[in-house]
N, C-alpha and C positions, 0 to 999 in steps of 0.2 A: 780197244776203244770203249766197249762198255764197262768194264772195272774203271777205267778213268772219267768216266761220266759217274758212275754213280760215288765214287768215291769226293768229285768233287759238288755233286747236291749234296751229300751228305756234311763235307765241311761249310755249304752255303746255310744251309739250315742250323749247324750247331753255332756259327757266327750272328743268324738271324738269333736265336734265341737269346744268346748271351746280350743283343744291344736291347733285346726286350726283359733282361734280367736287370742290365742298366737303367732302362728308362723308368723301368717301377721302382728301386732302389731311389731314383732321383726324383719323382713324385712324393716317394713317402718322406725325403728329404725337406720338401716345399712345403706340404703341408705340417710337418712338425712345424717347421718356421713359422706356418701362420698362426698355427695355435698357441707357441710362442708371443706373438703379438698380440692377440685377442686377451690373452692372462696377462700381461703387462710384464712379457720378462724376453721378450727378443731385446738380441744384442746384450745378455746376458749371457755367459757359461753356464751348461746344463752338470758340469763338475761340480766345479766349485763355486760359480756365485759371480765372480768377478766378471768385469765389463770384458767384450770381444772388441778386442781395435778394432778401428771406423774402417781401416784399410784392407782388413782382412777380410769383412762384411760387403766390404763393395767387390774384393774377387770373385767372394763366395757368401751370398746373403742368406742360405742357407746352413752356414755352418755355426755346429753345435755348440763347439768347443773355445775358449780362447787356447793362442797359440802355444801356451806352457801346457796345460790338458793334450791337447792336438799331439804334440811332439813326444807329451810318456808315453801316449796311448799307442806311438809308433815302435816305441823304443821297448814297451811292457809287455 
């Protein structure tokens, strides 16, 4: 009983961390966007230049990338 107790705080804490490795990753996400907006280049690619579909922006308003960038950068 006690190896399955500790074994399972242990996986509850290494899941705690990880959503707090996500939630700062997704912070640093928004605030790039905003600083984006403030220099006058949200809803621009931080690639190459070109505009980020309107659609893609409203999934994810924080995304860096247009969807050709997005997709090498999977594939690279």
């Amino acid at each position: 009983m006690g190896r399955l107790s500790r074994m399972d705080a242990l996986q509850h804490q290494a899941m705690a961390q990880e959503t707090e490795r996500r939630r700062q990753v997704e912070l640093k996400r928004i605030d790039a966007a905003l600083e984006r907006m403030k220099e006058g280049e949200y809803g621009l690619c931080v690639h190459c230049g070109e505009s980020i579909a309107t659609r893609r922006l409203e999934f994810d308003p924080a995304a860096p990338l247009c969807i050709t960038c997005a997709s090498a950068a999977k594939s690279g």
